[in-house]
GUVEXFI-774985 format. One line per 2 residues: number of its first residue (from 1); their letters; for each residue y, z, x of C-alpha. Coordinates in pm, 1 decimal, always signed. Layout:
NUM) a) Y:Z:X; ...
END
This chain:
1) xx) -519.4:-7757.3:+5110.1; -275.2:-7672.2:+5393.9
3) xx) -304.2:-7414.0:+5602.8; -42.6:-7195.7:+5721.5
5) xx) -80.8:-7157.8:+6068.8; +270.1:-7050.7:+6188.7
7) xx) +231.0:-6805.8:+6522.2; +430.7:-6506.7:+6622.2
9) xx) +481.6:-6313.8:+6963.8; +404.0:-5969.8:+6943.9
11) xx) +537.4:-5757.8:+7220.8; +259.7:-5454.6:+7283.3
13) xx) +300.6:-5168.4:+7492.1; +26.0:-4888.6:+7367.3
15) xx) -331.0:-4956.9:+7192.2; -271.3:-5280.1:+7069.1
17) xx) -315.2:-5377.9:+7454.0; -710.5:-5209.1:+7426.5
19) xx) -968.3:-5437.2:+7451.1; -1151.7:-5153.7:+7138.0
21) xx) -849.7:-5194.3:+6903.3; -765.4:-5544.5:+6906.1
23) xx) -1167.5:-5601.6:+6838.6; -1097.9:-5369.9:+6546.4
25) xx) -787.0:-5529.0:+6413.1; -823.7:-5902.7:+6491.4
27) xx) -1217.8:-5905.8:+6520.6; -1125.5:-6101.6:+6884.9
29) xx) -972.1:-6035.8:+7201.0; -656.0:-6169.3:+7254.4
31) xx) -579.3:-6332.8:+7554.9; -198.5:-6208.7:+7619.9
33) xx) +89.6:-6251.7:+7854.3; +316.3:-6007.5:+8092.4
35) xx) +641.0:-5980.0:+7979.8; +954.5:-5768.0:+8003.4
37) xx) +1189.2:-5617.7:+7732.6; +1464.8:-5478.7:+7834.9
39) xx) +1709.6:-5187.6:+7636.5; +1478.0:-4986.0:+7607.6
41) xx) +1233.1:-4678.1:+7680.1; +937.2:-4533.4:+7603.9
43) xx) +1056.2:-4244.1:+7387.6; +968.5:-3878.5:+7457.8
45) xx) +919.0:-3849.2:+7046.0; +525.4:-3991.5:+7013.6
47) xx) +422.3:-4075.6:+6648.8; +183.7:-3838.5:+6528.9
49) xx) +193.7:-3668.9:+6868.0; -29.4:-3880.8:+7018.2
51) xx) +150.4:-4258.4:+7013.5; +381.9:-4397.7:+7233.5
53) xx) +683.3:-4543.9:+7089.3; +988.9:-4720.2:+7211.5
55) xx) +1345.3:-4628.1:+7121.7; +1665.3:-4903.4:+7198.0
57) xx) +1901.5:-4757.4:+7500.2; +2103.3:-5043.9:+7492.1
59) xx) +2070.0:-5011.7:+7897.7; +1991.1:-5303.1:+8024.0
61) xx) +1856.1:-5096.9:+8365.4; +1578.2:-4963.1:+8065.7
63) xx) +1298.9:-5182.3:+8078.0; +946.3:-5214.6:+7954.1
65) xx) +678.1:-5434.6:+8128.7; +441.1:-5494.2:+7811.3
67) xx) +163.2:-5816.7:+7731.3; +314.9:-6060.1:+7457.4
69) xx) +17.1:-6163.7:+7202.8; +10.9:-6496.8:+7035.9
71) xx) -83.0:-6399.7:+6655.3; -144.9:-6605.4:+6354.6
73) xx) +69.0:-6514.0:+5975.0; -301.6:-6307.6:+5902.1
75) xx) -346.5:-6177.3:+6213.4; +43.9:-6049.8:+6213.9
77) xx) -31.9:-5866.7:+5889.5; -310.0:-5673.4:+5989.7
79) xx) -107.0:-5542.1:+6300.4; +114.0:-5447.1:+6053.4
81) xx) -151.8:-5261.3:+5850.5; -292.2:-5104.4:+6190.3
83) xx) +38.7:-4991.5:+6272.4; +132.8:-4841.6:+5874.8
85) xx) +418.1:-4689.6:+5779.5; +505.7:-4477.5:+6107.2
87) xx) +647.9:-4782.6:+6260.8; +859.3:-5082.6:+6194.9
89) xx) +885.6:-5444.8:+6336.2; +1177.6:-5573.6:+6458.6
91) xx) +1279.8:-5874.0:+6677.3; +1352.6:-5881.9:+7043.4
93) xx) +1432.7:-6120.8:+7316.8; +1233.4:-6072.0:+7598.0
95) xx) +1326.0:-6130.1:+7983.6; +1129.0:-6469.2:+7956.7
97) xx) +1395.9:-6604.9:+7688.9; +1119.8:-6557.6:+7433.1
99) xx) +1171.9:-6390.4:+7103.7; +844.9:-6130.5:+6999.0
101) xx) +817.1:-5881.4:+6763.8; +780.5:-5522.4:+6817.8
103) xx) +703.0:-5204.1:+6697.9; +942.7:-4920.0:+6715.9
105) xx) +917.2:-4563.0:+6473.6; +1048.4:-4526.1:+6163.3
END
């Protein structure tokens, strides 16, 4: 039986990037990248009050220095599990020419 085993770049910026979470979610630790995105800030609005979120500017002065996570199709689900329905992912290009995903609110 074949086994899908597509990756995905996942742009982190908050708890995803703690070595306690990603132990919780992926049940490893995930050995990531720097990376840049730019467009954007860290928004003064924090889901929940207590996490950080980005919102697009559009600026390309606004960036965000981040670690870029290679993730399996299972492993991308349950970041999107760990991250519910407070946030969406969308796709970005990063300053390495990459494209990652990357959480944002709803």
């Amino acid at each position: 039986m074949h086994r899908n085993t597509a990756t995905h770049h996942l742009f982190t910026y908050g708890t995803l990037q703690e070595k306690e979470v990603q132990l919780g979610v992926f049940s490893r630790l995930l050995g990531g990248y720097d990376d840049t995105l730019h467009g954007h800030r860290i928004s003064d609005i924090k889901v929940a009050g207590l996490y950080p979120t980005l919102e697009p500017t559009h600026n390309p002065q606004d960036i965000i220095h981040g670690k870029v996570y290679v993730l399996t199709d299972d492993e991308l689900k349950k970041a999107d599990f760990y991250e519910g329905d407070a946030y969406e992912r969308i796709e970005v290009g990063l300053l390495s020419g990459k494209k990652a995903w990357v959480y944002l609110a709803r």
